[in-house]
Structure formats: structure tokens, C-alpha cells
C-alpha positions as a Python dict, from the first residue, in 0.01 Angstrom:
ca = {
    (1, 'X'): (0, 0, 0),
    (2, 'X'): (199, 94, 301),
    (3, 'X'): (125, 361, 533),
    (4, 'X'): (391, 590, 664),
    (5, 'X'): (472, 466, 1025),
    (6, 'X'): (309, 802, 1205),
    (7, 'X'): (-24, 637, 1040),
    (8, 'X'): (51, 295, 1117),
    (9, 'X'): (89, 409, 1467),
    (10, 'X'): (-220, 609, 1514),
    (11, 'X'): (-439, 356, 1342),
    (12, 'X'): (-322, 119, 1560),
    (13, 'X'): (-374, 311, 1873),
    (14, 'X'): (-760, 376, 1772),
    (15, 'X'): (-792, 11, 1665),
    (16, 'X'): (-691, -76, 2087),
    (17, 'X'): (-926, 181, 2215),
    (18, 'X'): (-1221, 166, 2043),
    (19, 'X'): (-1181, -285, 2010),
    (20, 'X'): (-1225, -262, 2406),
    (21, 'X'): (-1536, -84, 2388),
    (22, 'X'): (-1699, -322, 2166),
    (23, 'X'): (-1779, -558, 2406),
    (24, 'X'): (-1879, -631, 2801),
    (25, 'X'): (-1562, -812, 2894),
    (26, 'X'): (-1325, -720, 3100),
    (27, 'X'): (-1173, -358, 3083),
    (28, 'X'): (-871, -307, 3299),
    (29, 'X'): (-694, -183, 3036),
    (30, 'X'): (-698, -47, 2661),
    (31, 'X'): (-411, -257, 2570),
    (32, 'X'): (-169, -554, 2626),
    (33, 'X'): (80, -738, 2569),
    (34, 'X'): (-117, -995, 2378),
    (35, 'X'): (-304, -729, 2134),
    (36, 'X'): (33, -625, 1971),
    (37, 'X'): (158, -976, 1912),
    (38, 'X'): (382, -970, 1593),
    (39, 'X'): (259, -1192, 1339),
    (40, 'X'): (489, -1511, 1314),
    (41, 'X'): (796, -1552, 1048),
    (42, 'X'): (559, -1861, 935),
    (43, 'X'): (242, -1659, 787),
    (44, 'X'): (412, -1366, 633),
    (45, 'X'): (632, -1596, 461),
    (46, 'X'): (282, -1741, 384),
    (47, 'X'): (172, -1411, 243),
    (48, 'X'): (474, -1386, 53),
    (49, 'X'): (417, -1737, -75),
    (50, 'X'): (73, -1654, -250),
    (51, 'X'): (208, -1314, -360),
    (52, 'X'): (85, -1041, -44),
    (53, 'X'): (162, -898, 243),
    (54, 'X'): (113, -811, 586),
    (55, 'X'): (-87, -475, 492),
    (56, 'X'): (-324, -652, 209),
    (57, 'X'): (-684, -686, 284),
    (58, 'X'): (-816, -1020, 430),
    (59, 'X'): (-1092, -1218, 373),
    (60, 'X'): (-1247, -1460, 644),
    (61, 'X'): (-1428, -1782, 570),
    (62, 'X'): (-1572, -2038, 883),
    (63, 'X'): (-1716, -2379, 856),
    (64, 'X'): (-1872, -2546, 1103),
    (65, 'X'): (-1899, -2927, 1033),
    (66, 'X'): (-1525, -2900, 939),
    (67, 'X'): (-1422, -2710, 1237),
    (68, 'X'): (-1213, -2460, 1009),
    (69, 'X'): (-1174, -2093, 1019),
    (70, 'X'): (-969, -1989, 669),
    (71, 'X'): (-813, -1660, 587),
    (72, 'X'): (-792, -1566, 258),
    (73, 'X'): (-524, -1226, 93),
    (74, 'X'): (-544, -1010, -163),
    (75, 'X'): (-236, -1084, -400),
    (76, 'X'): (-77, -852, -621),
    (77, 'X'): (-286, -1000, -905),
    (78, 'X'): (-622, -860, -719),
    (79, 'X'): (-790, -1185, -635),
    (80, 'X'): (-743, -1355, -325),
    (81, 'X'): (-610, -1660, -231),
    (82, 'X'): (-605, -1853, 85),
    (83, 'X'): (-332, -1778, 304),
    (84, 'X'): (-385, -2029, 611),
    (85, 'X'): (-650, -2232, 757),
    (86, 'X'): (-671, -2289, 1108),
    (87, 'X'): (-868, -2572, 1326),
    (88, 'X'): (-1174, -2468, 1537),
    (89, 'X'): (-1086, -2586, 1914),
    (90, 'X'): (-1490, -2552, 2012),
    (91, 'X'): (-1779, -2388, 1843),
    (92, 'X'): (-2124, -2494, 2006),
    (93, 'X'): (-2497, -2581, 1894),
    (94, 'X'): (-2624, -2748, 1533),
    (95, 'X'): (-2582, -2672, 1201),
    (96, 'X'): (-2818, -2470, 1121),
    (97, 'X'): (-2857, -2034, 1122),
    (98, 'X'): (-2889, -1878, 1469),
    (99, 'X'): (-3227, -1728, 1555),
    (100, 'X'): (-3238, -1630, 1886),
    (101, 'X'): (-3092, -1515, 2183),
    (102, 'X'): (-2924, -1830, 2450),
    (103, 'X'): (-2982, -2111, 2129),
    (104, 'X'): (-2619, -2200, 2178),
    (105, 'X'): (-2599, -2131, 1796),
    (106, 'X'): (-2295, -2002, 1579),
    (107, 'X'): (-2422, -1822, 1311),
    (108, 'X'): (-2414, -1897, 937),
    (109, 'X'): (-2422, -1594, 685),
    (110, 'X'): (-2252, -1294, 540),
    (111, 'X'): (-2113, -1073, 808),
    (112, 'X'): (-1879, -791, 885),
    (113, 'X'): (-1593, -684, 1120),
    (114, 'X'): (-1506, -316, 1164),
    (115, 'X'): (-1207, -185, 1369),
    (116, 'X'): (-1439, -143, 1671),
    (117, 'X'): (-1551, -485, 1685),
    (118, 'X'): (-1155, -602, 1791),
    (119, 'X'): (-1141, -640, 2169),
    (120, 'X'): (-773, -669, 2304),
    (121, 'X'): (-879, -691, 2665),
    (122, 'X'): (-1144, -1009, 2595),
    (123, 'X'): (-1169, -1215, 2928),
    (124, 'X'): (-1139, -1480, 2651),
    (125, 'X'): (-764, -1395, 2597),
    (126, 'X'): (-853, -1188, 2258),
    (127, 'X'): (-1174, -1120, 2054),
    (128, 'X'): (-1344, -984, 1756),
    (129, 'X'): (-1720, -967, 1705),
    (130, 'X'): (-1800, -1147, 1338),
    (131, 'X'): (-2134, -855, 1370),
    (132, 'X'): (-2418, -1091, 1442),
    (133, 'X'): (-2732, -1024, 1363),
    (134, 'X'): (-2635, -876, 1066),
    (135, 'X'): (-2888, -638, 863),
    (136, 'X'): (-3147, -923, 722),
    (137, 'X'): (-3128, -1109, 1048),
    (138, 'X'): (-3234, -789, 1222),
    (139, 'X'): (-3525, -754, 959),
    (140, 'X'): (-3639, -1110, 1079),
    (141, 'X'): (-3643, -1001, 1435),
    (142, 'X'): (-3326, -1267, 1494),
    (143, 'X'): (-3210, -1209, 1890),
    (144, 'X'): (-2882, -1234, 2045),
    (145, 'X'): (-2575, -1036, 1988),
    (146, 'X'): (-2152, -1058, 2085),
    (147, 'X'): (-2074, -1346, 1917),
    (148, 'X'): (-1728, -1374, 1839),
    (149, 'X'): (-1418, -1559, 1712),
    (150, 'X'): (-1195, -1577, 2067),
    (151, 'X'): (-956, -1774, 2259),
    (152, 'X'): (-1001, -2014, 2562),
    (153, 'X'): (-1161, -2285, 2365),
    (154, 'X'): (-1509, -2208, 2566),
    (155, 'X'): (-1784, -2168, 2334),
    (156, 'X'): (-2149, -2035, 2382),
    (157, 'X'): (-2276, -1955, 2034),
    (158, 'X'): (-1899, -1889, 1942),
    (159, 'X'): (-1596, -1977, 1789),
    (160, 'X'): (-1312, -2081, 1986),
    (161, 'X'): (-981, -2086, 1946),
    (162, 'X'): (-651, -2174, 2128),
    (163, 'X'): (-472, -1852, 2239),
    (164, 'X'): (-195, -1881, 2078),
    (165, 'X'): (-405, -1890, 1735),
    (166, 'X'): (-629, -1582, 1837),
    (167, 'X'): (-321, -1391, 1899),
    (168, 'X'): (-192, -1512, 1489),
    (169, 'X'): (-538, -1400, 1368),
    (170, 'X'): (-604, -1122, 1543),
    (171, 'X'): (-225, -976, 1474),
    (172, 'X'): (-295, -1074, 1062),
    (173, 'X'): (-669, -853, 1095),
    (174, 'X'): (-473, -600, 1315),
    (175, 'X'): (-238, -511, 1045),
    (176, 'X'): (-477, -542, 763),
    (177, 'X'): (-675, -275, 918),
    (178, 'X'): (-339, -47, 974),
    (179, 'X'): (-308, -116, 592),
    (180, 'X'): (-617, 44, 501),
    (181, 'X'): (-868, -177, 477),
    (182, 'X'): (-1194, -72, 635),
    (183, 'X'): (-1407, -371, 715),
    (184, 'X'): (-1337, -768, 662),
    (185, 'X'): (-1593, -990, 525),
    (186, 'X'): (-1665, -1262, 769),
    (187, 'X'): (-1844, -1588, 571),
    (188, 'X'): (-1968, -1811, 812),
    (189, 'X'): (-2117, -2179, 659),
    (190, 'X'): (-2245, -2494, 774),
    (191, 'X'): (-1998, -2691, 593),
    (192, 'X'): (-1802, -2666, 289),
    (193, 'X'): (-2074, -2604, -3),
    (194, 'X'): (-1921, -2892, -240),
    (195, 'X'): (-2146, -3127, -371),
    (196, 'X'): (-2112, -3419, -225),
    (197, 'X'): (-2214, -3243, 125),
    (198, 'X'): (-2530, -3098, -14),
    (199, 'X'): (-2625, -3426, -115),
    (200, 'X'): (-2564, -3580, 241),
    (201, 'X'): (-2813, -3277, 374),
    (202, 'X'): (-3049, -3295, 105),
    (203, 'X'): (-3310, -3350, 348),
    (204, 'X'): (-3237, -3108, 669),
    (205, 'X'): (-3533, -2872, 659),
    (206, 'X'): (-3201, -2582, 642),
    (207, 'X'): (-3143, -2679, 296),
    (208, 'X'): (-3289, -2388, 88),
    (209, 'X'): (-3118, -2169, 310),
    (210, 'X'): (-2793, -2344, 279),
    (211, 'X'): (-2859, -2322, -127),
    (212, 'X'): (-2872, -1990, -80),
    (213, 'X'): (-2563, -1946, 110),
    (214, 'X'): (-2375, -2144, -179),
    (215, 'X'): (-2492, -1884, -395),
    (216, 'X'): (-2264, -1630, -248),
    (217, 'X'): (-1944, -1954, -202),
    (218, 'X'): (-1950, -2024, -587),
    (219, 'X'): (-1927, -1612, -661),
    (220, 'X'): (-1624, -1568, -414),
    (221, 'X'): (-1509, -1963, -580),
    (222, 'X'): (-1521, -1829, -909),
    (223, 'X'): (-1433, -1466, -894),
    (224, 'X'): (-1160, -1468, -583),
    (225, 'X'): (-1301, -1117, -532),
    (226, 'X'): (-1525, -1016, -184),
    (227, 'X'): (-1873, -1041, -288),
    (228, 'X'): (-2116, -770, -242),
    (229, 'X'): (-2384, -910, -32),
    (230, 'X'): (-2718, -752, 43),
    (231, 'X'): (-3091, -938, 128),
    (232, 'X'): (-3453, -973, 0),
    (233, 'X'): (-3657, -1081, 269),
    (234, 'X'): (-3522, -1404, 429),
    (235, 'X'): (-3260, -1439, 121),
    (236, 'X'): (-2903, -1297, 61),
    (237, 'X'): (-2824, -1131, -260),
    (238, 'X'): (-2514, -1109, -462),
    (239, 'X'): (-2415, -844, -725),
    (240, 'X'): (-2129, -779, -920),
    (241, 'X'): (-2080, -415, -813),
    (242, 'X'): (-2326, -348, -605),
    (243, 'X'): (-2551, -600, -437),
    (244, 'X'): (-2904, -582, -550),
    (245, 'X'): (-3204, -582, -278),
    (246, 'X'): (-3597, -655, -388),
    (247, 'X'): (-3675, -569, -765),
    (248, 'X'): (-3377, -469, -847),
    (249, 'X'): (-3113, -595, -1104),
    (250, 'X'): (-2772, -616, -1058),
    (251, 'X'): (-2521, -454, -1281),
    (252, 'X'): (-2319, -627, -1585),
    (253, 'X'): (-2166, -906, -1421),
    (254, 'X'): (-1871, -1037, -1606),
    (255, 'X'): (-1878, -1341, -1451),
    (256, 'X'): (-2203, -1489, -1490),
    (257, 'X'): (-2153, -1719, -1749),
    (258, 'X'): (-1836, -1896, -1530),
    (259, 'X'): (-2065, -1879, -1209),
    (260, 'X'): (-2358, -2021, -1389),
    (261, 'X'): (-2158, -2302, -1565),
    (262, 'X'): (-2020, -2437, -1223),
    (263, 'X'): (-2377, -2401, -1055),
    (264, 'X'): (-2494, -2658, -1361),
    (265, 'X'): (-2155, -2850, -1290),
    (266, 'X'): (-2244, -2919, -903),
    (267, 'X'): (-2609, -2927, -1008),
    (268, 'X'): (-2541, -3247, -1229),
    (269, 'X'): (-2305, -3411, -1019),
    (270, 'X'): (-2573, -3372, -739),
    (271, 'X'): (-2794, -3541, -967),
    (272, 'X'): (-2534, -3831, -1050),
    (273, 'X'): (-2488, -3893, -663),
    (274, 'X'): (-2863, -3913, -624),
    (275, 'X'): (-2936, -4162, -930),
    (276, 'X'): (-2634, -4352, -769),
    (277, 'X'): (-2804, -4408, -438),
    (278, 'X'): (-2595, -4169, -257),
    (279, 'X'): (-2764, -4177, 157),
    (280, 'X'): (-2868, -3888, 350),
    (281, 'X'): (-2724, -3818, 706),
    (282, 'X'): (-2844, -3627, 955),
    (283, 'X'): (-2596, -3517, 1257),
    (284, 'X'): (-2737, -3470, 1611),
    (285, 'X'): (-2480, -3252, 1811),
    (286, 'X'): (-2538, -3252, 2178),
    (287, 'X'): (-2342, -2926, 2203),
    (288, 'X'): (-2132, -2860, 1885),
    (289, 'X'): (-1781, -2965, 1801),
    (290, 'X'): (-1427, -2956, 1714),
    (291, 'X'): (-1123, -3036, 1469),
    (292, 'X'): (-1006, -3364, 1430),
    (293, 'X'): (-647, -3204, 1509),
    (294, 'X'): (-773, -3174, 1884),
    (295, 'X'): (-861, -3590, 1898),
    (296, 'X'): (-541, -3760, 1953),
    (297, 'X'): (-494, -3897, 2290),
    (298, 'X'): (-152, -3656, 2388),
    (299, 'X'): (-417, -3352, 2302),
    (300, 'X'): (-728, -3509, 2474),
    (301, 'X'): (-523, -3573, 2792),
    (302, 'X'): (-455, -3161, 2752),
    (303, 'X'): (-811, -3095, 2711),
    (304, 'X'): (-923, -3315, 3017),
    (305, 'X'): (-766, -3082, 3182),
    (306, 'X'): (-873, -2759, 3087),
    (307, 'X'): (-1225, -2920, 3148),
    (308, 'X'): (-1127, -2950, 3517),
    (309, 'X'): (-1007, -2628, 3511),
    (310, 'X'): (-1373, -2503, 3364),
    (311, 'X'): (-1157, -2374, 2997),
    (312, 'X'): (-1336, -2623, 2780),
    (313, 'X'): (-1690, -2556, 2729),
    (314, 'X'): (-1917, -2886, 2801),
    (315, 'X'): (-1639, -3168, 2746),
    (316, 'X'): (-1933, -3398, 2787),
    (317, 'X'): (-2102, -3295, 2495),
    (318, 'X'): (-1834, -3413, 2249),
    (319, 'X'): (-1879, -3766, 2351),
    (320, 'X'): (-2195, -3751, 2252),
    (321, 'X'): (-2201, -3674, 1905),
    (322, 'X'): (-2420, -3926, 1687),
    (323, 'X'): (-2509, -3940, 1325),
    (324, 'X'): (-2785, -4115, 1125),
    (325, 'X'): (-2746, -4248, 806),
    (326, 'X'): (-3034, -4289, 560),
    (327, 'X'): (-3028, -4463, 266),
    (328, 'X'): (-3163, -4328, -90),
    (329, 'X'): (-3501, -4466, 3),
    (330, 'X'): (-3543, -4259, 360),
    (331, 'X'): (-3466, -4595, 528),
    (332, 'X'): (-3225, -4537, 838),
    (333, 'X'): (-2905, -4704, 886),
    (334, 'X'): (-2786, -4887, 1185),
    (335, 'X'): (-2685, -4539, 1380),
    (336, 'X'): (-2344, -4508, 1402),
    (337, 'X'): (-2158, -4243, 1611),
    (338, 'X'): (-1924, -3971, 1442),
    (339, 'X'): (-1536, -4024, 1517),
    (340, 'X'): (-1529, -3774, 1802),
    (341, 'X'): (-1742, -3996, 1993),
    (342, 'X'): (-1510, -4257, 2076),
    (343, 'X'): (-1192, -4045, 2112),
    (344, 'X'): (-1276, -3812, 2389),
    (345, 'X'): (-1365, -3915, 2760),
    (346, 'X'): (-1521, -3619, 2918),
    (347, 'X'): (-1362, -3557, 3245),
    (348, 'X'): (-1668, -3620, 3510),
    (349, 'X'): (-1597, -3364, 3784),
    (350, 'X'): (-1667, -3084, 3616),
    (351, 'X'): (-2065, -3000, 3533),
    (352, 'X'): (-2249, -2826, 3243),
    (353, 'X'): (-2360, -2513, 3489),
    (354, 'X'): (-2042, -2526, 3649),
    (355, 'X'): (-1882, -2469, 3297),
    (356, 'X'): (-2141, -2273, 3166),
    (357, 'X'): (-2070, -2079, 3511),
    (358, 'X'): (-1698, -2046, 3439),
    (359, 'X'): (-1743, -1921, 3095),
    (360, 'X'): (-1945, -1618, 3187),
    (361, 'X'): (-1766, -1547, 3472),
    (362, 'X'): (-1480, -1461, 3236),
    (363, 'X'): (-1697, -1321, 2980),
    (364, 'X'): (-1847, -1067, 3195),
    (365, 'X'): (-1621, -1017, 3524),
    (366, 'X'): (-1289, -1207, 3573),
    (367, 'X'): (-967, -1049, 3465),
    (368, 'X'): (-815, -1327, 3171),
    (369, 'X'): (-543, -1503, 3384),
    (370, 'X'): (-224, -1605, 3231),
    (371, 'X'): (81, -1838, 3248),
    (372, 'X'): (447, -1843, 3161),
    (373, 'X'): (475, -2096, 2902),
    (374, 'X'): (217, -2149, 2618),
    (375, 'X'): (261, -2581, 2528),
    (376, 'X'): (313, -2589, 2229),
    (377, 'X'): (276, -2895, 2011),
    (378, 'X'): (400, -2881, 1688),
    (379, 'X'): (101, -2908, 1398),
    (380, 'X'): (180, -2839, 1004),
    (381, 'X'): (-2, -2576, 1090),
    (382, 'X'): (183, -2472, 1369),
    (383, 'X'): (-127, -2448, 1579),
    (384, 'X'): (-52, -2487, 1989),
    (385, 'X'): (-301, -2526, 2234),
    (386, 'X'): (-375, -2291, 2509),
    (387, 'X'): (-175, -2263, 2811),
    (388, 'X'): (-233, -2414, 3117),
    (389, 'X'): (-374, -2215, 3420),
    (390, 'X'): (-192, -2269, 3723),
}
């Protein structure tokens, strides 16, 4: 699987120059420091662990109410498994799909990342475009366009990172792509599609959507093979070979009968939860979120200040996360705020424009700054924050 190391080379060289063309950040340079990270001892002895290697093709899966971004390997067996999964520092908007241009919204669907959507000079210390809007949100005339997975922990319809992850991910899709592999699938959800949490949002108006989006979960669930995805009007389709569009019928799929049986499986366990009484919730975000990992008070007195600084996106909007409970009747619930609510204190001289301000101004025109020492703080993961700017 290999390449010779003449190959490996000139891959990589094309993957530097044409990843800073892919967006309007800043272009000083074609490459840096921080684009040719090595990929830590940790994850390859990760890959090794689940039975691949740096060169195997990856497979990337996001969820927003968990604040996770998971990548998955091929293994010598040809199915993939999951290789890490990292906490989201800031992602921005509702659950829900992205529509429009400026909603604030991170985008749920079936997406892809070429080669030319890596940009090693991001203003946002490193970048890749997950492609939205892909081909069926184009049909629907959905707006808006360079959303990406990045560092900085800033977010504006995005997902953000610390740098020091970016750098791990980015180096992992880096050498994928000098394996061979010409595109990665990038799954983006709402939340995990178990269940339990389709029962709890049994009533957001999102929900058929969201069905359909578990459509294509329980196929990569129950296969461990990349789904092919294509669209019918406003829904994704999934075949076994090739995906199928309007009227037409997928190929022999040898896995129907194990993808059916666990759609009946969470379909009656949905139905046990509901003849149980299980409540609805719904979740009003004033701005998005982020991973529990981020909450304790050593980490919140780090993100304070980065919100000084204008690196966190809208620190006052994760105090102000609330969720409703309903009960099985539609009744509400005493309202009751989520966890996040209580464990950050936004710092208060620093504004939403002013932040906004900041973010764009390295999106669009400021070189990324840097510092000497990344702090690093020591997760199972092995997940640092960003540095501090001076």
C-alpha cells in the first residue's frame, strides 16, 4: 500500500500547493512548519492497534450534540474501525442542516474532502473544507460555502479545534492522501443516531431528515465499509455499489437483511421507550457548543482567556445554553439548563462583534500568529489546548 518515497514526495508537494488555494485565508506561503507535522508515536501505535497504518484510507464522522469529531481506518481485514475520537473545542448554531449563507450553522450530511480542499496556510492555524453544499444541497438552492474543520477554537458555521489537534488530524488525512486514497468521506450528524436520542428529538420538526441521515449511520454501522451516497430530491440515498438516484434500484446488496434487522431492532426499542413514557427535549443553543473535556475550571480559566484575546468565538453564548424537557404527554418540564451552563463564566470585556470581528480578521487578512510553547494538558486522549498568544 506504500508508495515509493519519490511519490510520497510529490504527492505531498501538490497536496501543499493546491490546499492553499482552496480557500481565502491567508497566503504568505505554500507551506509551513505546521502542515508537515509528523503524526504522533500515540495514533500510529493506534493504527497499529486496530490493524492499519499511516497510508490506509480514513473515514471521518462529526457529531454535534456530542462535540466529537471520530476518525475511522481501513484495517487489513477491509472494514474500518475507529482509530481515535477527538473533542470539538467550538462548533456554532443549532442542530439542525445548514441552509443558508451567515445562519451560523454547521452542516449535517454526507460530504467530501479532496486534496485541494487542505489549506496549510489557514489564518485558523490549519484547515480543510468538509465540501459544503454538497451536490443535493446545491439542487435545493442551499447558500454559503468554506466551512471547515480548523484550529483556533473560533467557530462561524465551523468546527473548531485546538491547534495542536488540527495539526494530529490534518497530518493522519495528509498521509492518507500520500497513500493513495483520493477523497475522504466526511459524515457530519446532529448527534449520535442511537435510539434513545431519536426518541428525545422525536418531536424537532428536523426529524425526518435526521431519519434519513440514520439511514446512511446503520449502513456504515453494519457494513464498516464507506457508503456510497447519492440524493433524490431533498433525501440521501445509499447503495451497495453504486448509490442509486430517483427510480432507480440499487444493486444486490449483501447486507440488507443485517441492515434491515437492526433498523427493526432500534425501531422497537424506540417503541419500548415511547410506551415507557420516555420525555422529549428540545435544546435551545444561543450559539452552539463544546466538549465536556473543555468544562473543568483549570481549562475554563484557559479559555477566559483566549476570549480576551478574541480566540474563542462568543464565550457568552455557552453560558447560555438551556434545554426543555417534555414529558410523554407534550407537557413541559420545569426548564432546566444543560451542564455547560453553570460551568463557564464568559469573560465580559470582550463583545460578540468584537469576536465576530477578530474571527474574520484572521479568516480573511491577518497572518496566523504563533507562540513558543503549546500548554499542554494531559487528556486520555492526549488532546492540548491551543497556545497562548502573547
Amino acid at each position: 500500500m506504500a508508495l515509493p518515497i519519490l511519490n510520497r514526495a510529490l504527492i505531498l508537494s501538490a497536496l501543499l500547493i493546491l490546499g492553499a488555494c482552496s480557500s481565502s485565508n491567508n497566503r504568505t506561503s505554500y507551506t509551513n512548519a505546521r502542515a508537515v507535522t509528523p503524526i504522533p508515536a500515540a495514533t500510529l501505535a493506534a493504527m497499529d492497534h486496530i490493524g492499519s497504518n499511516r497510508d490506509a484510507p480514513i473515514l471521518i464522522r462529526a457529531y454535534k450534540k456530542e462535540s466529537e469529531i471520530e476518525i475511522w481506518k481501513l484495517t487489513s481485514s477491509g472494514k474500518y474501525a475507529l482509530m481515535k475520537s477527538y473533542p470539538v473545542c467550538r462548533w456554532s448554531g443549532q442542530l439542525g442542516p445548514k441552509t443558508r449563507e451567515g445562519d451560523r450553522q454547521v452542516p449535517e450530511g454526507f460530504y467530501t474532502v479532496t486534496p485541494a480542499q487542505m489549506n496549510p496556510n489557514s489564518a485558523l492555524w490549519l484547515a480543510f473544507n468538509v465540501g459544503y453544499p454538497n451536490a443535493m444541497e446545491k439542487s435545493l438552492g442551499r447558500t454559503g460555502g468554506d466551512i471547515m474543520v480548523h484550529g483556533t477554537c473560533s467557530s462561524r458555521g465551523c468546527f473548531a479545534m485546538t491547534n495542536e489537534q488540527i495539526e494530529e488530524i490534518y497530518a493522519v488525512m495528509r498521509e492518507a492522501f500520500a497513500g493513495g486514497q483520493k477523497s475522504v468521506q466526511f459524515q457530519s450528524y446532529p448527534f449520535r443516531m442511537t435510539a434513545e436520542n431519536l426518541v428525545k428529538f422525536r418531536n424537532d420538526e428536523n426529524m425526518p431528515f435526521w431519519k434519513n441521515l440514520k439511514e446512511g449511520s446503520d449502513r456504515f454501522e453494519v457494513t464498516k465499509t464507506e457508503p456510497a451516497v447519492g440524493y433524490c430530491g431533498a433525501r440521501y440515498t445509499f447503495g451497495a455499489t453504486e448509490a442509486p438516484g430517483c427510480g432507480q434500484t440499487a444493486a444486490t446488496d449483501p447486507a440488507a437483511a443485517e441492515i434491515a434487522a437492526k433498523t427493526a431492532a432500534d425501531n422497537a426499542k424506540m417503541a419500548s421507550l415511547i410506551a415507557a413514557g420516555a420525555t422529549t427535549v428540545r435544546i435551545s443553543y444561543s450559539d452552539g457548543d463544546q466538549n465536556p473535556f473543555f468544562r473543568t475550571p483549570e481549562k475554563q480559566k484557559l479559555l477566559e482567556k483566549w476570549a480576551a484575546a478574541g480566540e474563542l468565538s462568543r464565550p457568552d453564548a455557552l453560558s447560555a445554553v438551556e434545554e426543555t424537557e417534555f414529558d410523554h404527554q407534550g407537557n413541559p418540564l420545569p426548564r432546566r439548563s444543560a451542564p455547560i451552563a453553570s460551568a463557564y463564566v464568559p469573560v465580559t470585556s470582550s463583545t460578540e462583534t468584537a469576536q465576530d470581528d477578530g474571527f474574520f480578521k484572521k479568516l480573511f487578512n491577518s497572518p496566523p500568529e504563533t507562540s513558543a510553547d503549546p500548554i499542554l494538558i494531559g487528556t486520555p486522549s492526549n488532546v492540548p489546548l491551543p497556545p497562548r498568544r502573547g
